[in-house]
Structures are given as C-alpha cells and as structure tokens.
Backbone as CSV, one residue per row, in Angstrom:
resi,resn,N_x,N_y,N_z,CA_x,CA_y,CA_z,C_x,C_y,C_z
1,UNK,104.716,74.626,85.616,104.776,76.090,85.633,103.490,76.650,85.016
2,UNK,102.957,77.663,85.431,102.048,78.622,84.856,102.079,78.958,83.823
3,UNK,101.046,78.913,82.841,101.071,78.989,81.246,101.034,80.774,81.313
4,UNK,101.998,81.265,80.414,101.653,82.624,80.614,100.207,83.428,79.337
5,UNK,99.796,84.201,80.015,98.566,85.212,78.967,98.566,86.062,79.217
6,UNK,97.428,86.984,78.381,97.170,88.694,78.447,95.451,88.725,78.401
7,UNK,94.916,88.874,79.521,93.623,88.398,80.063,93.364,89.782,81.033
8,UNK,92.832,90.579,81.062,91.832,91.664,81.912,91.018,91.414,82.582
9,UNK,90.303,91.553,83.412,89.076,91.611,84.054,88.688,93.008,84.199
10,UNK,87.611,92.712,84.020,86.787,94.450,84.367,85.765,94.472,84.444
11,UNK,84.986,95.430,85.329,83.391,95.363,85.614,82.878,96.873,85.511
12,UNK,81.660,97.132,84.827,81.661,98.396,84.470,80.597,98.812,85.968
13,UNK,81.178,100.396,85.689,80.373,100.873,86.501,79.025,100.713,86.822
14,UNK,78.487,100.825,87.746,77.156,100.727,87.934,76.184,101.832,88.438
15,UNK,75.163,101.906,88.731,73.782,103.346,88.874,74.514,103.805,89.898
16,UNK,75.338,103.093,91.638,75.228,103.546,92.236,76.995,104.463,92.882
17,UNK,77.467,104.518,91.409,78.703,104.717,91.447,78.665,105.721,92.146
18,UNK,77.516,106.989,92.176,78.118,108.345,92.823,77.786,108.371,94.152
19,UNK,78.056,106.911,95.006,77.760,107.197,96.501,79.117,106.039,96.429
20,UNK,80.102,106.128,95.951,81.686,105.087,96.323,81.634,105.723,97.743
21,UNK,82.966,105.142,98.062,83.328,105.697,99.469,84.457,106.312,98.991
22,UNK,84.392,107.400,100.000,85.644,108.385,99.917,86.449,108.322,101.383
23,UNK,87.582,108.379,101.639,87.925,108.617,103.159,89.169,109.400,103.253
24,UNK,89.778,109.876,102.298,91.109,110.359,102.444,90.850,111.821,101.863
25,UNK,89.889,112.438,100.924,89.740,113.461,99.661,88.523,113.723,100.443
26,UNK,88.007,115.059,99.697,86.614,115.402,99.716,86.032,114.932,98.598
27,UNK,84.259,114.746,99.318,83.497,114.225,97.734,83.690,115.412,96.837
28,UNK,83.225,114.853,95.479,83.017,115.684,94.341,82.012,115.134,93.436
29,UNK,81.147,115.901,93.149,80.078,115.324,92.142,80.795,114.685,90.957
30,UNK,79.896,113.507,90.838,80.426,112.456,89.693,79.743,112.329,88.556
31,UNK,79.699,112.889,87.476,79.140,112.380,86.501,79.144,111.140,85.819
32,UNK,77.921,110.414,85.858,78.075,108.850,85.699,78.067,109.109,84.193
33,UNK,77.747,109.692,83.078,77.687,109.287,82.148,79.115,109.429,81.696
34,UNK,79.816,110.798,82.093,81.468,110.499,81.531,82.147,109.636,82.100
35,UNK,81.734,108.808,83.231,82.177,107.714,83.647,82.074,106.673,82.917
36,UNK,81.230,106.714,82.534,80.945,105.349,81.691,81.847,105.324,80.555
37,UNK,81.783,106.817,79.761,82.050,107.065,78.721,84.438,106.689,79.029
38,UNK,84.284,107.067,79.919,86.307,107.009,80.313,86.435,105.505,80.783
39,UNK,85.541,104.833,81.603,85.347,103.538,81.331,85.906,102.748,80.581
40,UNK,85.260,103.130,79.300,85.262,102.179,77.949,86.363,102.312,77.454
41,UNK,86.848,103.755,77.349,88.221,104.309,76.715,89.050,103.479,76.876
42,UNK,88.957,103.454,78.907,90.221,102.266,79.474,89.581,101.059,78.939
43,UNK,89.094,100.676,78.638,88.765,99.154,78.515,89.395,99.010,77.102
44,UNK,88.799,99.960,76.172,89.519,100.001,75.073,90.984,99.732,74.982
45,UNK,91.150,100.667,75.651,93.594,101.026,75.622,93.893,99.935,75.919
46,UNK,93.238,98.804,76.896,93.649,97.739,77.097,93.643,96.790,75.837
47,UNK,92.486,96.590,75.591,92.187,95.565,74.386,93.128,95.796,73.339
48,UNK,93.193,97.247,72.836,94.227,97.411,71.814,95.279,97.262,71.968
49,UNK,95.936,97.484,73.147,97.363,96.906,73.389,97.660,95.069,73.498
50,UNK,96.312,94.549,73.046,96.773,92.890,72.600,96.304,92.063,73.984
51,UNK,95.561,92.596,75.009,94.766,92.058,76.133,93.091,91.697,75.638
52,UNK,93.157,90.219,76.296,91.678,89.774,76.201,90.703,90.569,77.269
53,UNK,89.703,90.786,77.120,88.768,91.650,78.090,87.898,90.206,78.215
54,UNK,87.710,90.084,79.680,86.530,89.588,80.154,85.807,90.692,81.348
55,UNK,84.281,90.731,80.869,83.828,91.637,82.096,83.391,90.674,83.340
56,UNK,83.356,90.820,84.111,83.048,90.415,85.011,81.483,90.818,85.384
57,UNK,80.568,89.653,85.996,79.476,90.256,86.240,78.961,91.587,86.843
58,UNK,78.181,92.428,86.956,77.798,93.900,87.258,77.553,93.644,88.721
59,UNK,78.019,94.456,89.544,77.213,94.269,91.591,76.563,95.422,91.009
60,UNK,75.503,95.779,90.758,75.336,96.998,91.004,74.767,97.528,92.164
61,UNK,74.597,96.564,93.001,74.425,96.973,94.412,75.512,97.590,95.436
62,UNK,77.045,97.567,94.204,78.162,97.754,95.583,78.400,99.150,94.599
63,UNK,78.514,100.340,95.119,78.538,101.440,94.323,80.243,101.172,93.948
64,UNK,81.209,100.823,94.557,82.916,100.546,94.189,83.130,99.499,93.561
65,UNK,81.917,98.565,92.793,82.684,97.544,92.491,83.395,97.759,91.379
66,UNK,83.157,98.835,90.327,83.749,99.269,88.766,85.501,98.569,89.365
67,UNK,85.860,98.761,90.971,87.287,98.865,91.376,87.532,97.241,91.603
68,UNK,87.320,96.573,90.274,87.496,95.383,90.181,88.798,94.881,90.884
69,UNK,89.727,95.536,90.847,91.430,94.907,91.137,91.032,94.401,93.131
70,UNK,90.285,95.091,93.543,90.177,94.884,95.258,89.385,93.615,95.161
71,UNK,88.519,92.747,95.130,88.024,91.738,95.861,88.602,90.599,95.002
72,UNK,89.645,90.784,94.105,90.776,89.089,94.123,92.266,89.943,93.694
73,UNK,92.906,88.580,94.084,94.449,89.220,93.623,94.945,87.837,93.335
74,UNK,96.010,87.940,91.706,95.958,86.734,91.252,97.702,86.610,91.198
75,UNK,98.261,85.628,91.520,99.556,85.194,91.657,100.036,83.845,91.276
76,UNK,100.433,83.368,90.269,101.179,82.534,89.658,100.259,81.275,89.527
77,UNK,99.148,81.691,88.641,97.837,80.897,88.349,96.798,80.728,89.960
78,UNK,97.315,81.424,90.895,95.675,81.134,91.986,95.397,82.833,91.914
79,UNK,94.186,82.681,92.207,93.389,83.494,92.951,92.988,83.508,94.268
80,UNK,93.601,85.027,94.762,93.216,85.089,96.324,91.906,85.716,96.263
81,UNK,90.709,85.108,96.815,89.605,86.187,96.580,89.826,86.841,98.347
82,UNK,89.568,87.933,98.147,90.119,88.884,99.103,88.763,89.104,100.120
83,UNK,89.063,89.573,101.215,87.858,89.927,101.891,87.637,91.020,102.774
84,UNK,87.396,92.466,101.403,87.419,93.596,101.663,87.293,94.306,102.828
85,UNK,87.990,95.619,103.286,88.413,95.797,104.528,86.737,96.772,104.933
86,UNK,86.512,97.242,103.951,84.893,98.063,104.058,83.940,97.193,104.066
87,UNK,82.558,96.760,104.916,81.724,95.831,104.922,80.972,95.992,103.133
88,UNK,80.723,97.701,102.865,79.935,97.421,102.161,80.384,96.716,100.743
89,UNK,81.933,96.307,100.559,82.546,95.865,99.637,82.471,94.519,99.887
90,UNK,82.388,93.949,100.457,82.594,92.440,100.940,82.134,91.735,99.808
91,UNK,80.942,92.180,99.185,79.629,90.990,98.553,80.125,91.640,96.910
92,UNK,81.427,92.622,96.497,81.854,92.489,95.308,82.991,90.745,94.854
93,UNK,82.935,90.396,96.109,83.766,88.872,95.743,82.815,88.158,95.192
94,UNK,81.519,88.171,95.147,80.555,86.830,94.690,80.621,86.847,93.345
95,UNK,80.479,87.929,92.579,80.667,87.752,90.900,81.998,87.137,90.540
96,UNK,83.490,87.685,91.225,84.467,87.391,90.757,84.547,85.798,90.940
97,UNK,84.521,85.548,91.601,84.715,84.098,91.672,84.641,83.182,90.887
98,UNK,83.345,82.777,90.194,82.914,81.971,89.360,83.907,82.135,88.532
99,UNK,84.306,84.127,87.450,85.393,83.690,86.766,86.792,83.242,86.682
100,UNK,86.981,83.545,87.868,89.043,83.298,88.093,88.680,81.898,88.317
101,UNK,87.454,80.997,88.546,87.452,79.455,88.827,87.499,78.784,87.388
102,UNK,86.642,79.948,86.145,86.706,79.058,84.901,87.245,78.987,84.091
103,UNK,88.192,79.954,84.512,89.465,80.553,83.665,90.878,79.365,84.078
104,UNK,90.094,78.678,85.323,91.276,77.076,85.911,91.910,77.570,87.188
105,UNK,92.142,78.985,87.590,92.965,79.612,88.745,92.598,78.269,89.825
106,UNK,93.527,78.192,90.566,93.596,77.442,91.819,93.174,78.509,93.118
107,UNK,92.100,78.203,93.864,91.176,79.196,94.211,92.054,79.710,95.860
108,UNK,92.577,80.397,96.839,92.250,80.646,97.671,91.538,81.925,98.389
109,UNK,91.393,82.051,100.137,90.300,83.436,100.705,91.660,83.461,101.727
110,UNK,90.766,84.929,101.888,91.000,85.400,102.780,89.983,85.474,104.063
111,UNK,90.584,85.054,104.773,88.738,84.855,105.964,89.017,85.786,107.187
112,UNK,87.658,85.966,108.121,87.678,86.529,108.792,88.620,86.223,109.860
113,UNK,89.438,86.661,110.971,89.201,88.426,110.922,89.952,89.133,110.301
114,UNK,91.097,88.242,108.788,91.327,89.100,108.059,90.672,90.138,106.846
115,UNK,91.343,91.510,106.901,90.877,91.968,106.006,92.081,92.406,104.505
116,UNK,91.767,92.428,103.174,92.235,92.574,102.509,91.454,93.366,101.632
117,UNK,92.272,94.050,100.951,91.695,94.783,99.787,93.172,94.753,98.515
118,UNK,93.084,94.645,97.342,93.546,94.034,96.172,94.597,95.443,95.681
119,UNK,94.009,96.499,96.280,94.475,97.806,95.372,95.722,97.719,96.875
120,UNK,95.995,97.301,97.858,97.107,97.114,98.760,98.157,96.659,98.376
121,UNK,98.186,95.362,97.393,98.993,94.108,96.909,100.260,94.916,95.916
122,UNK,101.173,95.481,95.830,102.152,95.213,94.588,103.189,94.470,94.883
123,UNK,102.647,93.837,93.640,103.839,92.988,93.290,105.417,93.266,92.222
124,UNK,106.144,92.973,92.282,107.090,93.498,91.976,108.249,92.164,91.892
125,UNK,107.835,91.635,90.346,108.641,90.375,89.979,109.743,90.682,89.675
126,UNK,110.821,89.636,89.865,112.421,89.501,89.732,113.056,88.016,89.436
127,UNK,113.797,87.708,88.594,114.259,86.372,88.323,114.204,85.670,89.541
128,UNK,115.125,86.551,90.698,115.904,85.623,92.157,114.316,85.643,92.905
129,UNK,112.897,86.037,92.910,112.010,85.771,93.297,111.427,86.933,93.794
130,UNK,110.344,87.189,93.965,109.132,88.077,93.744,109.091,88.652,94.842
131,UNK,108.977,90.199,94.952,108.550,90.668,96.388,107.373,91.560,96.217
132,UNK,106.545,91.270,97.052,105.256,91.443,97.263,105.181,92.383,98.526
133,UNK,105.169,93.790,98.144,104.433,94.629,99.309,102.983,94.963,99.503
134,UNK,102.635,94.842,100.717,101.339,95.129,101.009,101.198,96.303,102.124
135,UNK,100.347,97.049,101.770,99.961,98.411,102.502,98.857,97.691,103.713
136,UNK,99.152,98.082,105.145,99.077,98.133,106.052,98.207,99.144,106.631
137,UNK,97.021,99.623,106.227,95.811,100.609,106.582,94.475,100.477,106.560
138,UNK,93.485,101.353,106.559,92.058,100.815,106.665,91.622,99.903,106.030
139,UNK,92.231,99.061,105.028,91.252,98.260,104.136,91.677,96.866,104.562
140,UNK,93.447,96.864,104.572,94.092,95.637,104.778,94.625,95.460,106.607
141,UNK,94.631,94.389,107.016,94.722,94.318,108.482,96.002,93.602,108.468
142,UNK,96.495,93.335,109.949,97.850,92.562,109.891,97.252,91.018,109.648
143,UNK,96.493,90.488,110.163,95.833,89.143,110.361,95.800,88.735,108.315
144,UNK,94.863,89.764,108.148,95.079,89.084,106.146,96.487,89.458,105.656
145,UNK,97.111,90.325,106.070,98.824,89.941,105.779,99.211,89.045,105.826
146,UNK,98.951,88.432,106.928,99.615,87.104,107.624,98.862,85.781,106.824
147,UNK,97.380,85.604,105.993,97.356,84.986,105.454,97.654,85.472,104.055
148,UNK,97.677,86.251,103.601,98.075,86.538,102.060,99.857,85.285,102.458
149,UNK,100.350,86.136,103.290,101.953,85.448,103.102,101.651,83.926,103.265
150,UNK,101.169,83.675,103.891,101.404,81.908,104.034,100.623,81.404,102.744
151,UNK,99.797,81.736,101.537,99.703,82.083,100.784,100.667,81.568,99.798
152,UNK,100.723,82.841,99.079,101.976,83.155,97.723,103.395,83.450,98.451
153,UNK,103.742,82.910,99.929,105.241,82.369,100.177,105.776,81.407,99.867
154,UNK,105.072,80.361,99.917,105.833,79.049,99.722,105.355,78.612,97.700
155,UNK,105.106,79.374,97.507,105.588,80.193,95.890,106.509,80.998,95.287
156,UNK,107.424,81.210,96.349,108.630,82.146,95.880,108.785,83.487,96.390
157,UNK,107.598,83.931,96.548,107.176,85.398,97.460,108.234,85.845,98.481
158,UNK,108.048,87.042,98.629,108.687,88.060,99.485,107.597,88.716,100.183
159,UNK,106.888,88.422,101.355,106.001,89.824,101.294,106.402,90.555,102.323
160,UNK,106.197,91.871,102.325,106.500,92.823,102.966,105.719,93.952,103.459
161,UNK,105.047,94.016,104.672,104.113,94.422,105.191,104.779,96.454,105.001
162,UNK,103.277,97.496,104.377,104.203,98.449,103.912,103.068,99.547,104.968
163,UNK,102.821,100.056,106.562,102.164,101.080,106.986,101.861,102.205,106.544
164,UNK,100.636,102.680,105.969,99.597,103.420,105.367,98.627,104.185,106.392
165,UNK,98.861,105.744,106.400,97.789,106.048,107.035,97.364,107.202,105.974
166,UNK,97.945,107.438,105.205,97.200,109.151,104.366,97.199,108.474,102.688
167,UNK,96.588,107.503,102.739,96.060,107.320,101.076,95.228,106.219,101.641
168,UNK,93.987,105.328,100.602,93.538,104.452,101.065,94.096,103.431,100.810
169,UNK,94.496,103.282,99.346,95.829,102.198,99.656,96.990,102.339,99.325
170,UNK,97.462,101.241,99.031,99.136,101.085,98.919,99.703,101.288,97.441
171,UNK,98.862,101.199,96.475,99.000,101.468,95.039,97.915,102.393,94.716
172,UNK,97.341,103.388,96.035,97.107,104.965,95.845,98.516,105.894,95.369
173,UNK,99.639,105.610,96.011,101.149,106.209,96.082,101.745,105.405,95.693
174,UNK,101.860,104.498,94.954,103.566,103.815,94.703,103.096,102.586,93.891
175,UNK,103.616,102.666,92.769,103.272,101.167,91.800,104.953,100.801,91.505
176,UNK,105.432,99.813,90.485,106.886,99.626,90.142,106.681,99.581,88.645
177,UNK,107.987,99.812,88.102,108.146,99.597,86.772,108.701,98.344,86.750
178,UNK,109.179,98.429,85.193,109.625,96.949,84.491,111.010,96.476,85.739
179,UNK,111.756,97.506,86.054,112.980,97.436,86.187,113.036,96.700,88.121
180,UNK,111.640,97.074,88.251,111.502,96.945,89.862,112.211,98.105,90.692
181,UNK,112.038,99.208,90.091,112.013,100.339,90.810,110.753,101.313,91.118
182,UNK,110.727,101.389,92.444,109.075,101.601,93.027,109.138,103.181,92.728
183,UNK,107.891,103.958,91.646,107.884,104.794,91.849,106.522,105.847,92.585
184,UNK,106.607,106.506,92.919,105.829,106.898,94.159,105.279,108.362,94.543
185,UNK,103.976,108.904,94.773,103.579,110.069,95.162,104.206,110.208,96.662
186,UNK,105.399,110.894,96.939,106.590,111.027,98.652,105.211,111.319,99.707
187,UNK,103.959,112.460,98.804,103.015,112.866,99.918,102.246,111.823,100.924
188,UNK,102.160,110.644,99.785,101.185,109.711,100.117,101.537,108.626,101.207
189,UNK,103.051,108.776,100.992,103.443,107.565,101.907,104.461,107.875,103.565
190,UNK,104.059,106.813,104.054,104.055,107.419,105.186,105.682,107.227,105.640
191,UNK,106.422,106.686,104.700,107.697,106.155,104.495,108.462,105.758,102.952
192,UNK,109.493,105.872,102.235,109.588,105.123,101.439,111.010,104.406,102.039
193,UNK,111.491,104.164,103.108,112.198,103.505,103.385,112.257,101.666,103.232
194,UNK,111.058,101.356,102.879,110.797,99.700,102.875,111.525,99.530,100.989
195,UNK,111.168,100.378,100.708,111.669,100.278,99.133,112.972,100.536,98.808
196,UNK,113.842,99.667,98.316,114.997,99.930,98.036,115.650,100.374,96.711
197,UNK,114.616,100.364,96.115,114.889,101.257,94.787,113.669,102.261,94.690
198,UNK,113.651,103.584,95.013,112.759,104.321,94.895,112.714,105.484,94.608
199,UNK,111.840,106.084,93.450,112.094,107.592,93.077,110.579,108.185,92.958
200,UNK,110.685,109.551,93.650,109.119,110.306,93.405,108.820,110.579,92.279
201,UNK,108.067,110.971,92.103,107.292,111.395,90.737,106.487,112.804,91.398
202,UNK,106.491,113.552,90.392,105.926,115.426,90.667,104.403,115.350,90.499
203,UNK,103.989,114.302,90.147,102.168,114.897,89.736,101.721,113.624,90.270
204,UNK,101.084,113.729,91.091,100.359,112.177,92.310,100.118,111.272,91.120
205,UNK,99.101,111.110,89.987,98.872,110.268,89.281,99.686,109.797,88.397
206,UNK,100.541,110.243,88.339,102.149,109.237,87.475,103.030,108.620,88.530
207,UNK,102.184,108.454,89.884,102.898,107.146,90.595,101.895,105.954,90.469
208,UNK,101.026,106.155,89.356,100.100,104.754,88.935,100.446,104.553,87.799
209,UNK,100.889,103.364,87.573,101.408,102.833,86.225,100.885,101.516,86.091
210,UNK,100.599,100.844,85.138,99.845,99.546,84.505,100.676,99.072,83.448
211,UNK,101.827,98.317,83.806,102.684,97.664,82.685,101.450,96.779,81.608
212,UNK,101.434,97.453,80.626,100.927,96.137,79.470,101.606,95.703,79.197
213,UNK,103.007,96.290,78.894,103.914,94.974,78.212,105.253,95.689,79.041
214,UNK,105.988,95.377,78.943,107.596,95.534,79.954,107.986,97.103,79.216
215,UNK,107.437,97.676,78.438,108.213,98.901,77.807,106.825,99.852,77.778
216,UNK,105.371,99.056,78.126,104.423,100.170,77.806,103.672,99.869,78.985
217,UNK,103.548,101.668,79.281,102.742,102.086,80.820,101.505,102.269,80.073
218,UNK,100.329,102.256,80.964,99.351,102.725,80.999,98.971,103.581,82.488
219,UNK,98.564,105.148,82.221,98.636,105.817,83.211,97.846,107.277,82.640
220,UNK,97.324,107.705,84.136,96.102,108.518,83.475,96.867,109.899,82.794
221,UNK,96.256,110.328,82.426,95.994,111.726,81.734,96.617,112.806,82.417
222,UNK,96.130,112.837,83.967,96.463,114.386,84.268,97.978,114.311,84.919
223,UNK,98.832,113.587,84.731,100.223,113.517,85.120,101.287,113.435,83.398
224,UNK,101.035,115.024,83.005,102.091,114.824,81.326,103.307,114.662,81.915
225,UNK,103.927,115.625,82.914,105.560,115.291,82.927,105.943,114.192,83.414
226,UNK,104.848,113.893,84.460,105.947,112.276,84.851,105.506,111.412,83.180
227,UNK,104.441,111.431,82.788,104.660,110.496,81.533,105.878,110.656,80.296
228,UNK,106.352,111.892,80.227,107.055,112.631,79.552,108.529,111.914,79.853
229,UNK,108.830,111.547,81.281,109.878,111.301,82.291,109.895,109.880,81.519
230,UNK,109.049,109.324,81.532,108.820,107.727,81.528,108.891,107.821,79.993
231,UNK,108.873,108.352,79.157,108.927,108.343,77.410,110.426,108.369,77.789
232,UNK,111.310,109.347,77.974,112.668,109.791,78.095,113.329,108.774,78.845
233,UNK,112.528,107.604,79.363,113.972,106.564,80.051,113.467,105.110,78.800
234,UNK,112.509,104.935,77.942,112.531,104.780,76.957,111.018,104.042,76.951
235,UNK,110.252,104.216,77.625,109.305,103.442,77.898,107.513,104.138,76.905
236,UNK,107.086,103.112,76.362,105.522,103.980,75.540,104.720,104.276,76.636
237,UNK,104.004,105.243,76.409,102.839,105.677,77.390,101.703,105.691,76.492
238,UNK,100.515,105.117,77.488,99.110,105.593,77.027,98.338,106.094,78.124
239,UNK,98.258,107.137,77.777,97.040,108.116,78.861,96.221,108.403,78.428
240,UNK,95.244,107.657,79.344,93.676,107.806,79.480,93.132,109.209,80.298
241,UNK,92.197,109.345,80.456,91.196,109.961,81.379,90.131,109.500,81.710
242,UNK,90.759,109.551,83.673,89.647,108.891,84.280,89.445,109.308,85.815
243,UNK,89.219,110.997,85.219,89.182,112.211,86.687,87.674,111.194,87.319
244,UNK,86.695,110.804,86.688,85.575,110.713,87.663,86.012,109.866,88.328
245,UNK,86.791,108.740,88.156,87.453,107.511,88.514,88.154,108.466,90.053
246,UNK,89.144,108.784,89.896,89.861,109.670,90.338,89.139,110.450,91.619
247,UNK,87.939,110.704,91.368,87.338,111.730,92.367,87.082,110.826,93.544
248,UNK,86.598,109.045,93.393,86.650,108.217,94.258,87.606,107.450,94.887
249,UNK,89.033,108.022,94.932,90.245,107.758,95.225,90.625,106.627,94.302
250,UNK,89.901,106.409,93.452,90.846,105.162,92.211,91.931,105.931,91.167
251,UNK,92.255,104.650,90.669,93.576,105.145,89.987,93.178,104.084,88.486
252,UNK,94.050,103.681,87.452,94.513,103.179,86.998,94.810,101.597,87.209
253,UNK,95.147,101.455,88.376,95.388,100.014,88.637,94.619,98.859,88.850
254,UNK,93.302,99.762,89.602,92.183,99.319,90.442,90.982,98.945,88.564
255,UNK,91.095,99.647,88.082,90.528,99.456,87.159,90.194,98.239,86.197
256,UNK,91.120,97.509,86.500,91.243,95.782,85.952,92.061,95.531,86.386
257,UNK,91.802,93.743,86.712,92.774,92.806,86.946,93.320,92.758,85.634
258,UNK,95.324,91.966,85.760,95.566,91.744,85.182,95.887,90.132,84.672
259,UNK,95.388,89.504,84.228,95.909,87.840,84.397,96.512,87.454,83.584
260,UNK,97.912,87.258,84.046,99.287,87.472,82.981,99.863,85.798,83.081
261,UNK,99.206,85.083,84.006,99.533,83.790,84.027,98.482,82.805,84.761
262,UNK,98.173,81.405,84.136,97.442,80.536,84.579,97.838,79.101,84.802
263,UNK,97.489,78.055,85.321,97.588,76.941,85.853,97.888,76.674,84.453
C-alpha cells in the first residue's frame, strides 16, 4: 500500500504570466507583482497548515505554468504526467517530471492523440472505492479519458467521463468535500446530473475547495457566505486572495499539487 504524506507542489509565477490563456471570461489586466505577492500567501496557508512545499522548476516560457495541478495528476503513489489539451502548455510537463520521479511515484503519460489537462481530474475518495470524474471539454479529449481510465482503474477507480462546454475545466465549477458531496457553481456546469450527491453554492469561487485536512478547506477570498456555509456544517476555512489568479480562469485547486500518498 501507499505510504501516506502532506507534500505540495508549486511553481511560481513567471514574467510571462500576463499573456495566460483566457477562453471562457474576458481578459483583465494582471498585475504581476500582486501576483506574486498572493502567490506566496497561498504557498504560505499551505505550509502552515503542516504541508511540505516543494517548488517545482520555473517554465517561464509557458505564461500558465504557475497552474501547476494541469501537466500531472497523482493517484495512489503514480503520476500521470498529462498531455495538455492547449499546445502552448504541453512543454509545462518537462520540469514536473524529474520531481514526481524523485519523490519514487511510479511514472505514467498520457500520449497523443490524447489530451488531458489536471484541473479536469476530481477525485472523490470513498472506503468501497474511488470515483474519479473527469470534465469532457477543450483541454481534455475522450481518447485521454480512455487512457487516464485504463490507468487508475485497475486501482480501484471509478471514472466518469463529466461534458463541459462553459468553464475551462471541470474543477472550474465543482470540487467535493470530505463527505464526497460534489459542491458546485449550477452556472458552470452543463449538468449536475452525473453527481449523486450535489449542492450549489451562491458565489462561483466557493465551488473551489482544497481539503488540507478532512475538516479544513482552503478556498479563495471572494466567496464569504459559501465559506460561512462551510464553517456552519463544521468545517475550518482559510481564505486566501488570488483575484489575479482568478482573472486567468484559475482557482485554488490548480494552484498546487497535492501528494497525499507515495509508493
């Protein structure tokens, strides 16, 4: 069995952050220095909540790579290094690699003509075995569905292919809590019928949540009542701010891997 830990990955922004790609929002000027500066904050909230930080090397050639969670996705000690659905993301897999290899992960890809992107993947663990939805839109294709599942299936997996056309991904609208109840921006998704436990949330960014530990969210700033919601069913919150983050359709999730278990 997989030794369990509390391990981050994260890669800080880089010069060419204010040309990310946008496809769902309008641009908005980005200030790189409060980027940097909300960055750290999150990097911080993590560390203090009892997570190791490793950064990951800088692309600074890929203006999205800060959105570390898209080019690997890690499941019960392997790493899938993913093979982003945007060309110009593709070449953020070359840094990750080396570390999910020295950290021991058991390595697999995703190859052409699948495409994957990492911020698609939630997972959503359960004693009787794990179900894994994946968003079905511009980044992720059916073909890297089809290898993600053959994959982390014959690991216990559930996956469940989830159609996306009005967010860029699948944990743009809908992350899960401790309990494995998916909660979700209703605007974003093009269905919540695949989910069988599911409740909206009133402010788009309190359907991104980052379990650090089974009772504490991490989730941005500009969503108080759904965090308020999530204090009142008994759960800690820490909210960050990370609007510049935000202006490039990221969230919270995309912001670091989490590596909660290894070989």
């Amino acid at each position: 069995m997989p030794n369990q830990t509390r391990i981050a990955l994260v890669r800080r922004p880089g010069p060419r952050l204010t040309e990310g790609i946008v496809t769902h929002i309008d641009r908005s000027p980005i200030d790189i220095d409060l980027a940097l500066t909300q960055w750290t904050n999150y990097v911080d909230a993590v560390r203090d909540a009892g997570w190791r930080i490793i950064e990951v090397p800088p692309a600074d050639d890929c203006p999205d790579a800060v959105f570390i969670e898209d080019p690997v996705v890690l499941y019960r000690g392997t790493a899938i290094i993913t093979r982003p659905g945007d060309d110009a993301r593709k070449p953020e897999t070359i840094g990750v690699e080396p570390i999910v290899t020295e950290l021991g992960c058991r390595i697999e890809r995703i190859v052409a003509p699948g495409t994957m992107d990492g911020g698609d993947v939630l997972k959503v663990p359960h004693p009787d075995g794990d179900t894994i939805y994946v968003g079905l839109g511009g980044r992720t294709n059916p073909e890297g569905l089809r290898q993600f599942a053959a994959i982390v299936e014959p690991m216990g997996a559930k996956v469940i292919g989830v159609p996306l056309t009005k967010v860029l991904h699948l944990k743009s609208a809908a992350t899960a809590l401790s309990d494995g109840t998916i909660v979700g921006w209703e605007p974003g998704l093009d269905s919540t019928e695949t989910f069988p436990r599911f409740e909206a949330v009133s402010q788009e960014s309190g359907a991104h949540v980052v379990l650090l530990e089974p009772d504490l969210i991490l989730m941005a700033a500009d969503a108080p009542d759904v965090a308020a919601s999530y204090r009142a069913r008994g759960y800690r919150t820490i909210e960050v701010d990370i609007s510049e983050f935000i202006k490039l359709e990221g969230c919270v999730t995309c912001l670091s891997v989490r590596v909660r278990e290894l070989p």
